[in-house]
PLY file of the C-alpha trace (Angstrom):
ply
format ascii 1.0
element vertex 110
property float x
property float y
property float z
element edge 109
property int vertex1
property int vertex2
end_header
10.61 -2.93 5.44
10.53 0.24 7.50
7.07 -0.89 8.95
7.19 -4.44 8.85
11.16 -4.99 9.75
12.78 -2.23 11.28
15.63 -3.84 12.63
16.64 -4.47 9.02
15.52 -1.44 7.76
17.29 0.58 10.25
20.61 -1.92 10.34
22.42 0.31 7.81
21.97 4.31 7.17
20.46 4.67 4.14
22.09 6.54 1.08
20.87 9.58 -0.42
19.65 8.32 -3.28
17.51 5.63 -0.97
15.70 8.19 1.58
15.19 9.99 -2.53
13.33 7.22 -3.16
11.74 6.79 0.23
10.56 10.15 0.04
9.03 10.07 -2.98
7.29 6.84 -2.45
5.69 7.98 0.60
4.18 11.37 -1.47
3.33 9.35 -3.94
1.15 6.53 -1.38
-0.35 9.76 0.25
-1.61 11.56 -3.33
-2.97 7.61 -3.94
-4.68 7.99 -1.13
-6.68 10.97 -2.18
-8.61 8.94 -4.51
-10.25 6.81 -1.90
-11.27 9.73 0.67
-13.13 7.13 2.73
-10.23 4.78 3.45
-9.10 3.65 6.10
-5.40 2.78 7.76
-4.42 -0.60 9.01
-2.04 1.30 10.82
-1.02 -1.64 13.60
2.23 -4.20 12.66
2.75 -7.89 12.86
0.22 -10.22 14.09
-2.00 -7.05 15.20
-2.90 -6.10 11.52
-3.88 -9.24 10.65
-6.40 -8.86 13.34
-7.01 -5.58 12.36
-7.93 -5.94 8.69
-9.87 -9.28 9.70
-12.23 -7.08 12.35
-12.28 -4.10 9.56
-13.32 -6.73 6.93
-16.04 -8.18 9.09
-17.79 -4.66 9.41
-17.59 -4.39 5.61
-15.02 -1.20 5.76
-15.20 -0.59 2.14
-11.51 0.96 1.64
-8.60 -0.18 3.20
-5.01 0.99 3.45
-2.34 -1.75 3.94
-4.61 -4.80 5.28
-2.70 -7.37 5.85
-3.02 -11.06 5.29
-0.57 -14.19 6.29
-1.51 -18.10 5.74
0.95 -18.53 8.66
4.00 -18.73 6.56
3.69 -15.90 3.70
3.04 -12.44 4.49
1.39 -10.05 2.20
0.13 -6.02 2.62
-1.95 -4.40 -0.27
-1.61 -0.89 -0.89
-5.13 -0.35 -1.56
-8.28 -3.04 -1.04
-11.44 -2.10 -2.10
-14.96 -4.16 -1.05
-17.20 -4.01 -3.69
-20.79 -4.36 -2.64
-21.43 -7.27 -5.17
-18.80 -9.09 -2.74
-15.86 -8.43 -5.69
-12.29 -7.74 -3.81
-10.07 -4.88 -6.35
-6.64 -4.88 -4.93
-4.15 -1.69 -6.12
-0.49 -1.76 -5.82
0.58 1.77 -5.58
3.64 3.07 -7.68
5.72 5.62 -8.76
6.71 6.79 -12.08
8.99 9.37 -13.65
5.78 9.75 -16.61
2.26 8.86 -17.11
0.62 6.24 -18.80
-0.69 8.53 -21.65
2.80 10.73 -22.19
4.19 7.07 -22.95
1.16 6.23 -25.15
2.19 9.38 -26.72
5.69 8.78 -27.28
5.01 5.36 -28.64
2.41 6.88 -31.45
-0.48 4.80 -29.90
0 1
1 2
2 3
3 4
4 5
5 6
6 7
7 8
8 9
9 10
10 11
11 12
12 13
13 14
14 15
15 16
16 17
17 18
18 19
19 20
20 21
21 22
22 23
23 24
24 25
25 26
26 27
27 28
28 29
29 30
30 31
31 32
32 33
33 34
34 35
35 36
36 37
37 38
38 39
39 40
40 41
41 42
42 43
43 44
44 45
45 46
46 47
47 48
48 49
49 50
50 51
51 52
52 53
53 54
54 55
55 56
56 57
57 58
58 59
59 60
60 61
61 62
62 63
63 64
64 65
65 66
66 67
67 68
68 69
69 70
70 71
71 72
72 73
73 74
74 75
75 76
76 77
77 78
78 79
79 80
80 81
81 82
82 83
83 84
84 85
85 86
86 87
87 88
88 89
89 90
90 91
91 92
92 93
93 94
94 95
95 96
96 97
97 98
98 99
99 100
100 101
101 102
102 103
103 104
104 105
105 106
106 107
107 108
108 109
């Protein structure tokens, strides 16, 4: 909302406990970001990152941060998008957690 919305974002101050949660998600986008060192931003709003990821895409960028996609009515922005040279498309949704996947594994006895 904060990039995509502001107005409605920035209507009403937000609470402690939702600039918490703000903060964490953006540390936690950044450390996802580390793991694809050769990303790169779509760092434009609106109608400008659809272009954006479109001319990005055409030059085969393999990583990309937030592209952005619309089929005039619905708007979407993944995380992470990642070519693959076989012409596959991965897609990963970046989120935070209060464990990992393997202390619950753990905890459940699997």
């Amino acid at each position: 909302m904060k990039k995509w919305k502001p107005e409605i974002y920035y209507a009403l101050p937000l609470s402690e406990f939702e600039k918490h949660l703000t903060e964490a998600g953006n540390i936690v986008e950044k450390k996802a970001r580390e793991c694809f060192p050769r990303g790169v931003l779509v760092d434009s709003r609106g109608d400008e990152s659809l272009k954006e990821t479109q001319a990005l895409l055409k030059v085969n960028t393999e990583i990309l941060f937030q592209a952005a996609f619309s089929d005039g009515t619905l708007f979407a922005a993944v995380d992470i998008l990642k070519q693959e040279k076989n012409g596959e498309v991965s897609l990963y949704e970046v989120k935070a957690s209060s464990s990992s996947k393997l202390e619950r594994e753990d905890e459940d006895g699997d």
